[in-house]
VOPAGU-2260 file (C-alpha; in pm, 1 decimal, decimal comma):
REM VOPAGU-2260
SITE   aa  ch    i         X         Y         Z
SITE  UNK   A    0   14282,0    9326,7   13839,9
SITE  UNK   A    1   14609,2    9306,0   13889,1
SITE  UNK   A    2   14798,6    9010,6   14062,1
SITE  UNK   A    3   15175,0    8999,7   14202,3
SITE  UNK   A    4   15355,2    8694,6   14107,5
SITE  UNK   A    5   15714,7    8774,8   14181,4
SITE  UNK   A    6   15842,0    9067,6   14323,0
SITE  UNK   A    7   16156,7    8968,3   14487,0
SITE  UNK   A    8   16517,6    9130,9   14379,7
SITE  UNK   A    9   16667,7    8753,7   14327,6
SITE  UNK   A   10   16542,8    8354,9   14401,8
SITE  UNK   A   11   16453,0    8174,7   14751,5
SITE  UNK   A   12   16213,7    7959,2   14891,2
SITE  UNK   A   13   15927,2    8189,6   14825,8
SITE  UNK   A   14   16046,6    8456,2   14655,4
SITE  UNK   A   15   16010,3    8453,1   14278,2
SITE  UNK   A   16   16158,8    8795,7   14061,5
SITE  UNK   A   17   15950,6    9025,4   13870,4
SITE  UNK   A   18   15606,7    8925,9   13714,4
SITE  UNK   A   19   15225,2    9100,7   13724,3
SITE  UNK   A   20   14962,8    8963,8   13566,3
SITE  UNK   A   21   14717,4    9247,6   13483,6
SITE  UNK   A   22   14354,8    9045,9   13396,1
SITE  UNK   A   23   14418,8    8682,9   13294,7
SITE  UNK   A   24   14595,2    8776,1   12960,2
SITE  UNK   A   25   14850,6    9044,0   12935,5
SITE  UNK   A   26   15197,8    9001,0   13147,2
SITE  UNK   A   27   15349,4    9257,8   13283,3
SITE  UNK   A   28   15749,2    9176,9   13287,6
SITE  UNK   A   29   15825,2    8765,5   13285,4
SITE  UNK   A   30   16027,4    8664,7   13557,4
SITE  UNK   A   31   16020,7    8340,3   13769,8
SITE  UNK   A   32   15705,7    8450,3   13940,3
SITE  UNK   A   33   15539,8    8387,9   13627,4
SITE  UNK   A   34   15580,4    7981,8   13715,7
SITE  UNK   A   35   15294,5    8020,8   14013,2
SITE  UNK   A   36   15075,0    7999,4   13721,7
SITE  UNK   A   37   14857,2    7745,2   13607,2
SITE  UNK   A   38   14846,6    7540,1   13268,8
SITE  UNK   A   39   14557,5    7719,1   13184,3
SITE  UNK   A   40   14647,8    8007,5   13343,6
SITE  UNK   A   41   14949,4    7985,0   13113,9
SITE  UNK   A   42   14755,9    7955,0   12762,2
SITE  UNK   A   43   14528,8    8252,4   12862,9
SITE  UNK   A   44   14801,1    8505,1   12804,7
SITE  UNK   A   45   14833,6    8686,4   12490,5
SITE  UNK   A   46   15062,4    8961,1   12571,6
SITE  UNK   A   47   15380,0    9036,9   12753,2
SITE  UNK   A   48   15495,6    9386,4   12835,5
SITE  UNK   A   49   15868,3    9365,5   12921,4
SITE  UNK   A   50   16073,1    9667,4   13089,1
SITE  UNK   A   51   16409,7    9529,0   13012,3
SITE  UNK   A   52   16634,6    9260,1   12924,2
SITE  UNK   A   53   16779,4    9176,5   13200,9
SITE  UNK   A   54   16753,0    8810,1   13348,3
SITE  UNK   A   55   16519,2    8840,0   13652,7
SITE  UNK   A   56   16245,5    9016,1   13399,9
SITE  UNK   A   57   16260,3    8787,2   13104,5
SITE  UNK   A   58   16372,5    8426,2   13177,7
SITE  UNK   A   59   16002,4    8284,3   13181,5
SITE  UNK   A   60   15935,3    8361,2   12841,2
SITE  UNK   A   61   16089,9    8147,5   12649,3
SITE  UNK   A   62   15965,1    7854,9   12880,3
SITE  UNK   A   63   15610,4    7988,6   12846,1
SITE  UNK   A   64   15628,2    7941,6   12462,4
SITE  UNK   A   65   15729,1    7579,8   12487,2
SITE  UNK   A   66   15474,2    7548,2   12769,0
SITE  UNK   A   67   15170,9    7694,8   12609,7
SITE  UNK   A   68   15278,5    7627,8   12211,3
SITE  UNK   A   69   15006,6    7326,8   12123,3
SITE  UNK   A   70   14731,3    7450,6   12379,5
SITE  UNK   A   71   14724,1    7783,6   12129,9
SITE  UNK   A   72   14724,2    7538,7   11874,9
SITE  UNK   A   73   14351,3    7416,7   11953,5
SITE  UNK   A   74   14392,7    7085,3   11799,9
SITE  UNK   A   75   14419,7    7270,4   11478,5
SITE  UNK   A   76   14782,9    7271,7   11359,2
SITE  UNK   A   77   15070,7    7533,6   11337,3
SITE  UNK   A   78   14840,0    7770,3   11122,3
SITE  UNK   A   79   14557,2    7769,9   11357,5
SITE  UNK   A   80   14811,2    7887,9   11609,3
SITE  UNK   A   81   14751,2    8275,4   11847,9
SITE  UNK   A   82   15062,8    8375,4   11887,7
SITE  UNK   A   83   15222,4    8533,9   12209,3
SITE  UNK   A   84   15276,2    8897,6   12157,0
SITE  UNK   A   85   15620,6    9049,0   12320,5
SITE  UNK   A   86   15612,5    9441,9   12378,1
SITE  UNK   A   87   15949,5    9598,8   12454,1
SITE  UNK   A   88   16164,6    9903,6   12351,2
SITE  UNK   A   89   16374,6    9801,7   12054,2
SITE  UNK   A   90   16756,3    9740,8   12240,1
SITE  UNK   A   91   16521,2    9514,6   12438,6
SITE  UNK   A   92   16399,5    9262,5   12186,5
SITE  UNK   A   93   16710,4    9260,4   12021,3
SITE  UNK   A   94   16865,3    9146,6   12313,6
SITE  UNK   A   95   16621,7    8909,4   12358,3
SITE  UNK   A   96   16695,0    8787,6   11960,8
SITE  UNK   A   97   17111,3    8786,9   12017,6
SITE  UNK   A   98   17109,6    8620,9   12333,2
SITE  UNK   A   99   16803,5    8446,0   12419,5
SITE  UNK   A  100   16655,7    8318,3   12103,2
SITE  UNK   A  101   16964,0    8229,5   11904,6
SITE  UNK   A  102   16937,0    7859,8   11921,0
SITE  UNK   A  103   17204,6    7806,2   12131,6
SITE  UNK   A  104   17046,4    7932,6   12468,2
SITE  UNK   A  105   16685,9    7838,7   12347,4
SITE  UNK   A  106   16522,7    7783,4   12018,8
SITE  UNK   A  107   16391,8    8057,0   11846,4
SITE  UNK   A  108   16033,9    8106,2   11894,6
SITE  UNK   A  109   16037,4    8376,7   11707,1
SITE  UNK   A  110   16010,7    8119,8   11417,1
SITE  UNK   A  111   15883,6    7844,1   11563,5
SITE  UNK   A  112   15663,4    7613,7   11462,9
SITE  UNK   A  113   15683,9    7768,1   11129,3
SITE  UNK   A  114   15823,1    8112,2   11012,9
SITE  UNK   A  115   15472,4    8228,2   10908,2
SITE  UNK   A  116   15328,1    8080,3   11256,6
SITE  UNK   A  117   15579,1    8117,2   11515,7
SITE  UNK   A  118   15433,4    8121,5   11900,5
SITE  UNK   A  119   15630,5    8452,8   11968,0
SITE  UNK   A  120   15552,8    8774,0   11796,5
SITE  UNK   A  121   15792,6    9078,7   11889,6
SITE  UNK   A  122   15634,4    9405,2   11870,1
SITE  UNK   A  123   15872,0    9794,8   11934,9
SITE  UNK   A  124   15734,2   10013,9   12182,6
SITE  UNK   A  125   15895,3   10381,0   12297,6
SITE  UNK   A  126   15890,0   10600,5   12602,2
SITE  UNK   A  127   15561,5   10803,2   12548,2
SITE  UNK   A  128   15348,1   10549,7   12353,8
SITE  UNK   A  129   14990,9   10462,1   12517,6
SITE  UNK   A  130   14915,4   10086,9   12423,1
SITE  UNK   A  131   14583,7    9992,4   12407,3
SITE  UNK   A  132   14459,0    9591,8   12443,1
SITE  UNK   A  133   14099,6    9547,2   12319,4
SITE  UNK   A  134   13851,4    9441,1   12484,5
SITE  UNK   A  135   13751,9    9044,4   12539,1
SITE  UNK   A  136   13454,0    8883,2   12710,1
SITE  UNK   A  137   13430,3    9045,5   13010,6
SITE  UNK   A  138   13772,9    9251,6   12994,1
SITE  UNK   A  139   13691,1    9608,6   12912,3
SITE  UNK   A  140   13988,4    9786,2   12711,7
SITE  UNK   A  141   14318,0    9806,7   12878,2
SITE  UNK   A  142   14480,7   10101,1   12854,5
SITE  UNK   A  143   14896,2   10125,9   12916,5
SITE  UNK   A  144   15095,2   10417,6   12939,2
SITE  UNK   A  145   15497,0   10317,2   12885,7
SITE  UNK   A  146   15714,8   10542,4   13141,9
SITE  UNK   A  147   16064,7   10594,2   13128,5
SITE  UNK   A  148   16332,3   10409,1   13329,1
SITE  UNK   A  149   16701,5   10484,9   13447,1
SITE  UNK   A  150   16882,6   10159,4   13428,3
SITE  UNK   A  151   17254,2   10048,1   13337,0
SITE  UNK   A  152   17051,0    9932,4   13028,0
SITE  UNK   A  153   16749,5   10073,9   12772,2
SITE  UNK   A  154   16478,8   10047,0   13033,5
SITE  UNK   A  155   16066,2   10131,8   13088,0
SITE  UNK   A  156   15787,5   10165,3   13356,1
SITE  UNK   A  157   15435,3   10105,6   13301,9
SITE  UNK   A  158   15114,3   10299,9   13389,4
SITE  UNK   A  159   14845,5   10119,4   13383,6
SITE  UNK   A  160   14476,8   10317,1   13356,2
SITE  UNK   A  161   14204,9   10223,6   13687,5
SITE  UNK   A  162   13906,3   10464,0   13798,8
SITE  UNK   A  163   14121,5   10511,0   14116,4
SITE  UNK   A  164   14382,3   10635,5   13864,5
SITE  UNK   A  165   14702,9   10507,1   13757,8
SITE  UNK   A  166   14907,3   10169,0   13901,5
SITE  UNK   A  167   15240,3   10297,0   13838,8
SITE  UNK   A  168   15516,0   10057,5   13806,9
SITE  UNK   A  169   15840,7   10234,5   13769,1
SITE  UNK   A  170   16077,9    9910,5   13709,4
SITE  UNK   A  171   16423,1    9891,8   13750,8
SITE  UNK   A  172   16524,2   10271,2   13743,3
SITE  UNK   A  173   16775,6   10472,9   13963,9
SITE  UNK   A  174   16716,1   10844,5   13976,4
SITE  UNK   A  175   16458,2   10899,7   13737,6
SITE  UNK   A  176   16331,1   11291,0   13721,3
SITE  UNK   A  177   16207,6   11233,3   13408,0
SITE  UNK   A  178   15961,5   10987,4   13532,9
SITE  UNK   A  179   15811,5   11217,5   13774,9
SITE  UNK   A  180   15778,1   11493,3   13500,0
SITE  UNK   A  181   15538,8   11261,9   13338,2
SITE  UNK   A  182   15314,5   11164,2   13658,9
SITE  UNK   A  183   15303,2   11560,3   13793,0
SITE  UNK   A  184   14914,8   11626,8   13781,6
SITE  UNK   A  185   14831,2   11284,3   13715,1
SITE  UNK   A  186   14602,2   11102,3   13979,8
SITE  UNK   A  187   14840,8   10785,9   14113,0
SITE  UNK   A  188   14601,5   10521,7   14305,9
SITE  UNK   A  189   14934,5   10275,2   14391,1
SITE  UNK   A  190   15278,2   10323,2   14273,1
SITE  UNK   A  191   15547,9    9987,5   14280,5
SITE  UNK   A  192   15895,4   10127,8   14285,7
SITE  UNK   A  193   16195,4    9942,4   14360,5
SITE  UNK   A  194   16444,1    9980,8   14640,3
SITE  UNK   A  195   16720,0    9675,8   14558,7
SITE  UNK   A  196   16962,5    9789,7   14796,1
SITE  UNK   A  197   16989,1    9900,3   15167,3
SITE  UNK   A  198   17156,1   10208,4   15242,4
SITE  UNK   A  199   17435,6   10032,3   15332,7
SITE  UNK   A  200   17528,9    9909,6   14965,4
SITE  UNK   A  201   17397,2   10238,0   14822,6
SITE  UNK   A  202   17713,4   10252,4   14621,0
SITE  UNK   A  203   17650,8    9934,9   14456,6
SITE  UNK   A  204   17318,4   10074,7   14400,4
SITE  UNK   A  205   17428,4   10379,6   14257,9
SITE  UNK   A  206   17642,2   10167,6   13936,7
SITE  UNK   A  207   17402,1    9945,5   13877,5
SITE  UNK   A  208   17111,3   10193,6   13822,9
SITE  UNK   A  209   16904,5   10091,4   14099,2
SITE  UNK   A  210   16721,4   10313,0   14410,8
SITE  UNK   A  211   16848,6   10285,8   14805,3
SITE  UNK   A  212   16612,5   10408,5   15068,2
SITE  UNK   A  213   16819,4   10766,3   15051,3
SITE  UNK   A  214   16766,7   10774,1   14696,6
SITE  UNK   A  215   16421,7   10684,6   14676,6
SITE  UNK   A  216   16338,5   10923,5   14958,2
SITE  UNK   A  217   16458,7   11173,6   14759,5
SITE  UNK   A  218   16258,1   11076,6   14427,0
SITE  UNK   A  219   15920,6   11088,1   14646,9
SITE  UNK   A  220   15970,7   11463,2   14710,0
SITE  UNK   A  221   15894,4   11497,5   14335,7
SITE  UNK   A  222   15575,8   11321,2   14367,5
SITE  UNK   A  223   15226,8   11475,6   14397,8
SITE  UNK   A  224   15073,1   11462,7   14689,8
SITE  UNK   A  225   15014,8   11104,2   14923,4
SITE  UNK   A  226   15008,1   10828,6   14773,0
SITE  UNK   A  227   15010,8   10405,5   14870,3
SITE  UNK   A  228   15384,5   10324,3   14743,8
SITE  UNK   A  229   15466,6    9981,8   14726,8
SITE  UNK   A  230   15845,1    9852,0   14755,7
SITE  UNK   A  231   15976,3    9581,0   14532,1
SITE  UNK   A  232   16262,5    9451,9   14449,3
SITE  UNK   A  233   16481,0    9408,4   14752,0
SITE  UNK   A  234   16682,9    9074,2   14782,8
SITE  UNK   A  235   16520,2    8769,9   14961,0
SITE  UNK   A  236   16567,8    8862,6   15348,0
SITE  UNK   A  237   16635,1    9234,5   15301,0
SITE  UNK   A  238   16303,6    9310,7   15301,5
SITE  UNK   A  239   16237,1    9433,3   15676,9
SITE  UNK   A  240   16569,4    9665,3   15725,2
SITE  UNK   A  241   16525,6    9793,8   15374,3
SITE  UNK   A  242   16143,1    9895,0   15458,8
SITE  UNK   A  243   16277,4   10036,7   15797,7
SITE  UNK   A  244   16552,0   10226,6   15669,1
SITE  UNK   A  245   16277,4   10395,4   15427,4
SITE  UNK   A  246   15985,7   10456,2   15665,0
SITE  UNK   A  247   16277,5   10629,2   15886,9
SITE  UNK   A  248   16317,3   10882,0   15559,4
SITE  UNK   A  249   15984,4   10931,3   15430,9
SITE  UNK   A  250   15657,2   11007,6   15704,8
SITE  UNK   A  251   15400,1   11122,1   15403,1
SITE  UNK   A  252   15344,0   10849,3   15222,8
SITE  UNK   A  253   15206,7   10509,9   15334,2
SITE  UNK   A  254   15496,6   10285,9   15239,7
SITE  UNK   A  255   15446,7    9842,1   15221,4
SITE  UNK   A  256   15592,8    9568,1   15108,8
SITE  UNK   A  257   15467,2    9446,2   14770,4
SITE  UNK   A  258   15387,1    9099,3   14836,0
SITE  UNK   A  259   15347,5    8778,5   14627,1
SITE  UNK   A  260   14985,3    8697,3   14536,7
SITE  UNK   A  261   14877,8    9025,3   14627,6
SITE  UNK   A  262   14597,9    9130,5   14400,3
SITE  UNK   A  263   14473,4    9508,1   14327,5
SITE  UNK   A  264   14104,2    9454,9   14264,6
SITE  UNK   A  265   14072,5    9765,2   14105,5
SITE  UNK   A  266   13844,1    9746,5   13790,7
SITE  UNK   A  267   14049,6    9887,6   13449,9
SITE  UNK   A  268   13899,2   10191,9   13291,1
SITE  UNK   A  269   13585,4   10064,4   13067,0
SITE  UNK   A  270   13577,8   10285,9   12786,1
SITE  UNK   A  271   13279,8   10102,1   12609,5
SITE  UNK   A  272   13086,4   10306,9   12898,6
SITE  UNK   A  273   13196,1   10640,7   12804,7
C-alpha cells in the first residue's frame, strides 16, 4: 500500500509538501507531510528514498531522527540501535551532509549517537538501479525502480512494482523524454506527476525545472496508452484552475488531484510466490 501524506507544492492549513509512505516502513521523499504520522508510525520506518535536495522533499528527516532515535534503541543502548537508511543520488546526500547535517543547521545524525551507531545511514543510488527491500512479517519484497528527473538540480523518480503494474512517481522534473523512454512498453497502473505552475507562470516554470499544464500535456503524448495520472505539486489554492487548465489539454487520460491520505491499496509484487 501506498499512502499520500503531503502532496502540496508549498505549506497551508492542510496542505503538507511531498511525502509517501509505501507499507509502514520505507518513505518515499520526506517532506512536512511526513508529520501526519504517528510515534509509532514514526519508529516503523527503516528507509527513506529521497528524489532531491531541495527543502519541501527533505526537511522531515532530520526531525525524524531526533524523533525516533531511543525508540530504535529498544531500551538497549546506542549499539543496539537500527539505523534509518537514506537512499539518494550522490549530489543529493552531499547536499544533505554540507547543508543539513553540518552542525550548524542540525546535528549530524550521520554520527550520532556514536560514529559506529549513528541513527542515519546514507546509502548512493543512480538513474537505472532497481532497489530491492526484503521482505518482513507480512511485507512481501519491495521492488523500486529509480527513474530519471529534469530539475534545476541532480534529481530522480521512482517506480514502484504492483500486480496492476508500476506506481510511477516522476518527482520534480520539467521536460523529461528520457523518462518516458524508460516507461515505453511498461504496464503503468497510476502515474503522480507534478504540475507546480499554471499556465499563466509557465515561464517561471520553465527556469525552475518544473511542468505547466502545456508542458505536461505535451509529455503525456509520449506515454503508452490510458492511464490514471495523478497531479501533485501545485501550490496551496492552485489546485482547481491548474486541474482545469489540464483537463482542457489532455481528453485521454483520466486526470485527479492527488490528495492527502489517499491510499493505493494495491498489494506490492510478492516474489516469494513466484
Amino acid at each position: 500500500m501506498i499512502r499520500v501524506l503531503g502532496c502540496s507544492g508549498s505549506i497551508a492549513a492542510r496542505c503538507h509538501t511531498t511525502s509517501f509512505l509505501l507499507d509502514d516502513d520505507i518513505l518515499i521523499d520526506a517532506g512536512t507531510g511526513v508529520g501526519e504520522l504517528r510515534l509509532d508510525e514514526l519508529a516503523r520506518i527503516n528507509h527513506i528514498l529521497i528524489s532531491h535536495s531541495h527543502l519541501d522533499h527533505i526537511l522531515s528527516i532530520p526531525l525524524l531522527a531526533d524523533s525516533v532515535i531511543k525508540l530504535r534503541m529498544g531500551g538497549g543502548g546506542p549499539t543496539a540501535l537500527q539505523p534509518v537508511h537514506v537512499h539518494a543520488l550522490p549530489e543529493t546526500l552531499q547536499a544533505l551532509r554540507d547543508h543539513l547535517f553540518n552542525g550548524v543547521i542540525w546535528p549530524d545524525f550521520t554520527r550520532l549517537p556514536s560514529v559506529q551507531h549513528p541513527i542515519l545511514v546514507f546509502h548512493e543510488l543512480a538513474v537505472g538501479d532497481v532497489l530491492s527491500f526484503p521482505a518482513r512479517g507480512a511485507l512481501p519484497e519491495r521492488v523500486v525502480h529509480v527513474l530519471p528527473a529534469a530539475h534545476t538540480v541532480p534529481a530522480v523518480g521512482f517506480g514502484v512494482e504492483t500486480p496492476l503494474g508500476w506506481w510511477v512517481f516522476t518527482g520534480d522534473t520539467g521536460p523529461n523524454p528520457e523518462l518516458w523512454d524508460v516507461l515505453a512498453g511498461q504496464k503503468i497502473a497510476q502515474l503522480v506527476i507534478e504540475t507546480a505552475f499554471g499556465d499563466e507562470e509557465a515561464y517561471l516554470a520553465e527556469i525552475s525545472g518544473h511542468l505547466s499544464p502545456q508542458t505536461l500535456a505535451q509529455e503525456l503524448l509520449l506515454l503508452d496508452g490510458e492511464v490514471s495520472v495523478y497531479i501533485t505539486h501545485p501550490k496551496p489554492g492552485e489546485v482547481p484552475a491548474v486541474l482545469s487548465q489540464i483537463r482542457a489539454l489532455d481528453t485521454r487520460h483520466v486526470i485527479e488531484p492527488l490528495r492527502e491520505g489517499q491510499r493505493f491499496h494495491s498489494p506490492v509484487v510478492d516474489r516469494r510466490q513466484m
